[in-house]
C-alpha positions as CSV (number, residue, x, y, z in Angstrom):
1,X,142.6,112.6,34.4
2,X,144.3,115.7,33.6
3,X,141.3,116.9,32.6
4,X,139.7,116.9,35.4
5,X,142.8,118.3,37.3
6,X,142.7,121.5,35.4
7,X,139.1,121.9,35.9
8,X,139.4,121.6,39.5
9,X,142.3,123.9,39.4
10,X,140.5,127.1,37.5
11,X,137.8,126.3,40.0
12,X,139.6,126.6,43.6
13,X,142.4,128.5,42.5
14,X,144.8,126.4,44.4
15,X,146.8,123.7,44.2
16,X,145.8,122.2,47.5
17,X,142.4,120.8,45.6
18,X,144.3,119.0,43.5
19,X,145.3,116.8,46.4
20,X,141.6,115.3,46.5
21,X,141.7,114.2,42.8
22,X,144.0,111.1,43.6
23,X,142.1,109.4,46.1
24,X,139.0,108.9,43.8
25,X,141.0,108.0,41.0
26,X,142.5,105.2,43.4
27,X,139.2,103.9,44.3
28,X,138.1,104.0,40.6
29,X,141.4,101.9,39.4
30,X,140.6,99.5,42.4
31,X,137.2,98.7,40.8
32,X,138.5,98.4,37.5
33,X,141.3,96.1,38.6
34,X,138.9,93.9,40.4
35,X,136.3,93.8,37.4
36,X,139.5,93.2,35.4
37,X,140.5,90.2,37.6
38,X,136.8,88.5,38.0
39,X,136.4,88.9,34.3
40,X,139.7,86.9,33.8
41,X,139.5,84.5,36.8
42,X,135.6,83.8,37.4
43,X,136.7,83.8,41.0
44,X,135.8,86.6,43.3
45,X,138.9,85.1,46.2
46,X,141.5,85.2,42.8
47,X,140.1,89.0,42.2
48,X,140.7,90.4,45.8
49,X,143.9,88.5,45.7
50,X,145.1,90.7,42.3
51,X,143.2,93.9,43.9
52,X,144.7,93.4,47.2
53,X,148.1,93.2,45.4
54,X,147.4,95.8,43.3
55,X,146.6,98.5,46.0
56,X,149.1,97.4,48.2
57,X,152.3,98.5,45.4
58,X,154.5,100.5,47.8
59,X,154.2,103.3,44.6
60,X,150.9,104.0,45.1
61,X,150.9,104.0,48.8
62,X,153.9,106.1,49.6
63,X,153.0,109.0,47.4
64,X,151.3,111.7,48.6
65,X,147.7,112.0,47.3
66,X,148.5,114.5,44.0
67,X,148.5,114.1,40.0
68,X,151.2,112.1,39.3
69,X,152.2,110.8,35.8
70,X,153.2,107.8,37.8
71,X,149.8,107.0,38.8
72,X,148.5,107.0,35.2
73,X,151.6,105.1,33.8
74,X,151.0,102.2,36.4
75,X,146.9,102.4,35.4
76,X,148.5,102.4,31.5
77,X,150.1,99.2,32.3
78,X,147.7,97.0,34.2
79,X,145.3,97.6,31.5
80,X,148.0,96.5,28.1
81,X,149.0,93.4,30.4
82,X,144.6,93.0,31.4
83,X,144.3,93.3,27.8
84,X,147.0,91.2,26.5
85,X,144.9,88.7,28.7
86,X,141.7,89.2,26.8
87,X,143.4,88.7,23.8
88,X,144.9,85.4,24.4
89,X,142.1,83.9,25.9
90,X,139.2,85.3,23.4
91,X,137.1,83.0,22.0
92,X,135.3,85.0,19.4
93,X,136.2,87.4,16.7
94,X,134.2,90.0,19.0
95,X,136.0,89.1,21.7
96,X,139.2,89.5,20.1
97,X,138.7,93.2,18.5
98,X,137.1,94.3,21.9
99,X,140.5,92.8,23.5
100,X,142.7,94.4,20.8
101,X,140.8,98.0,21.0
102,X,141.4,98.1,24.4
103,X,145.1,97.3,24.4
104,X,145.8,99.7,21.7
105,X,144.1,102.4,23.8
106,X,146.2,101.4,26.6
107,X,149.1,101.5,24.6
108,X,148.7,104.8,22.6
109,X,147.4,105.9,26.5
110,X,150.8,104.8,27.8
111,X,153.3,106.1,25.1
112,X,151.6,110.1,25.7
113,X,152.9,109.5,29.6
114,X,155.9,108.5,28.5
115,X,156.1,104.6,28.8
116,X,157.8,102.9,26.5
117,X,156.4,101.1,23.6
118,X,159.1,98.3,24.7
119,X,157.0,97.6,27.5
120,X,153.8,97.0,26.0
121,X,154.7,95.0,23.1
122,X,156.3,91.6,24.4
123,X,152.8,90.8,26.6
124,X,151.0,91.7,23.4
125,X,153.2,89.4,21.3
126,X,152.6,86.7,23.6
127,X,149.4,87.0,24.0
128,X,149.1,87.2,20.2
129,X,151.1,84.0,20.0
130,X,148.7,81.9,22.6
131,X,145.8,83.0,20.4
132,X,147.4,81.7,17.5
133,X,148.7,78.3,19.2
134,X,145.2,76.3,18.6
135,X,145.3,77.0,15.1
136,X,147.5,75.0,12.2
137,X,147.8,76.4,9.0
138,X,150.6,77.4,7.2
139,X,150.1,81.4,7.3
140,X,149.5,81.1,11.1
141,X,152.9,79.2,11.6
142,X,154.8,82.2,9.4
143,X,152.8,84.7,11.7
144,X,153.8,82.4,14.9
145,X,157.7,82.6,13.5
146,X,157.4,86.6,12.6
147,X,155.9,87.8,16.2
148,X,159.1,84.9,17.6
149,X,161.7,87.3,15.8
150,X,159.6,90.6,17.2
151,X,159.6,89.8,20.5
152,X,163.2,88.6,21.0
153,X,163.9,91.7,18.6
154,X,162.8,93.8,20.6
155,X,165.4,93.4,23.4
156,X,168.0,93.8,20.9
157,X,166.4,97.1,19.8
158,X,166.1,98.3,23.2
159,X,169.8,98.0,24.1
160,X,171.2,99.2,21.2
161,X,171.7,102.8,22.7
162,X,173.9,101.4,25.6
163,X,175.5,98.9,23.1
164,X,176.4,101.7,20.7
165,X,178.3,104.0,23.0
166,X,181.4,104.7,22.4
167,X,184.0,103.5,25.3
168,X,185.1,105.6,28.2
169,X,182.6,108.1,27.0
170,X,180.5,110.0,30.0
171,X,176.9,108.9,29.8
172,X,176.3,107.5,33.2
173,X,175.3,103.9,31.7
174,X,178.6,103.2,30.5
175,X,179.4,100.0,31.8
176,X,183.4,100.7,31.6
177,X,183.3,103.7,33.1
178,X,181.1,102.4,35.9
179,X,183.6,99.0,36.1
180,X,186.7,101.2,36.1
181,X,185.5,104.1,38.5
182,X,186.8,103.9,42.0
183,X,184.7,102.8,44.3
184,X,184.7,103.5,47.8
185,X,182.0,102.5,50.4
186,X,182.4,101.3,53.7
187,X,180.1,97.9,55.2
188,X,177.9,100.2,56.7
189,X,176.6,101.1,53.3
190,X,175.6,97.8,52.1
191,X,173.9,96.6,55.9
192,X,172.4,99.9,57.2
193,X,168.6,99.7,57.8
194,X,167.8,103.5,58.8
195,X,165.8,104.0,55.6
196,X,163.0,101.8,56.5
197,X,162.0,103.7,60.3
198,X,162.2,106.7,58.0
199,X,160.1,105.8,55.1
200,X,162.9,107.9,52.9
201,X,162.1,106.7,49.1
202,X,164.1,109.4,47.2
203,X,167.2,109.6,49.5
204,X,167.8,106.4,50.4
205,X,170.2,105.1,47.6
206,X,172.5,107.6,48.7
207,X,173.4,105.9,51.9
208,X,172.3,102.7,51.5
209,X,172.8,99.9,49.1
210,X,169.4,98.1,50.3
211,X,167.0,100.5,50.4
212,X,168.1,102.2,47.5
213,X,167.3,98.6,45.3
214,X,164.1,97.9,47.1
215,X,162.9,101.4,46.7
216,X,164.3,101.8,42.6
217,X,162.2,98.5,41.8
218,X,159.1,99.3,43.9
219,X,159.2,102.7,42.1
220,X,160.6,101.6,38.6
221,X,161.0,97.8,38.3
222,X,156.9,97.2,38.8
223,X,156.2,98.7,36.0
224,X,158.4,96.7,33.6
């Protein structure tokens, strides 16, 4: 991806090139999405169904064409949840260490763009968990009980930073500082619709309470 972007670059000499990258990467993650889905559903009206909602992510379609580290993050994480699909729904040893490579180049993929491992890692423990649901013995059951503790564990893990601040301190997550800040907005704030007429993504949680929520999860909340 990037890659490619520089070649392109060095080549034109200008930045405007770069704009023409994004549409073919679109079109190739819309083939491997709907590969992804037939290979999973074995029904080509459940595969448009996942393409169709996959193209149509307000993300993807609002951004002008460029290289964007969101583009690749989103690709990072439809392939570790595809994969965590492979890997509970092998049926061979094959199957599973092709399903198991490919997560853990999505994963290693996603961490270098900066997602999270905590968002890879509780599809992959369930997915690990279905695999190992139709067996019985005793090792599997101690597995079953240690990826339990690991997923639930990692929530924990994930909120320690927030839980660990100190109170009244400054970092904008602070839930008492937040609680106890005053807090003045009129009705107009919470019922104004003006964002949607003009498609404003960035801006919009600014001066209003709705579009700023639909446009944070759109942009943020799809990805988890």
């Amino acid at each position: 991806y990037y890659l490619i972007g520089a070649y392109v670059l060095r080549t034109f000499h200008t930045t405007k090139s770069l704009q023409f990258i994004n549409p073919v990467i679109f079109f190739l993650l819309t083939a491997i999405v709907f590969l992804s889905a037939y290979h999973t559903f074995k029904n080509k009206y459940k595969s448009l169904m996942a393409t169709f909602a996959f193209t149509a992510l307000p993300m993807i379609n609002i951004f002008p064409p460029m290289v964007t580290n969101e583009f690749l993050n989103t690709f990072c994480i439809t392939a570790s949840i595809m994969s965590a699909i492979f890997i509970a729904t092998a049926k061979t040893r094959k199957q599973l260490i092709i399903a198991l490579s490919l997560w853990l180049l999505a994963a290693v993929a996603g961490i270098y763009t900066k997602i999270t491992i905590l968002t890879a890692l509780p599809a992959f423990f369930t997915a690990l968990g279905i695999q190992l649901a139709e067996h019985k013995s005793i090792i599997q059951k101690k597995v079953k009980i240690i990826l339990f503790i690991l997923f639930f564990g990692l929530f924990f893990i994930s909120s320690l930073p927030i839980l660990s601040r100190k109170q009244g301190g400054e970092s904008p997550s602070n839930i008492q500082r937040i609680a106890t800040s005053p807090f003045k907005k009129d009705i107009v704030f919470f019922t104004r619709l003006d964002w949607i007429v003009k498609l404003d993504m960035f801006n919009a949680h600014y001066y209003s309470f709705l579009g700023g929520s639909w446009n944070s999860f759109w942009q943020d909340g799809h990805n988890a």
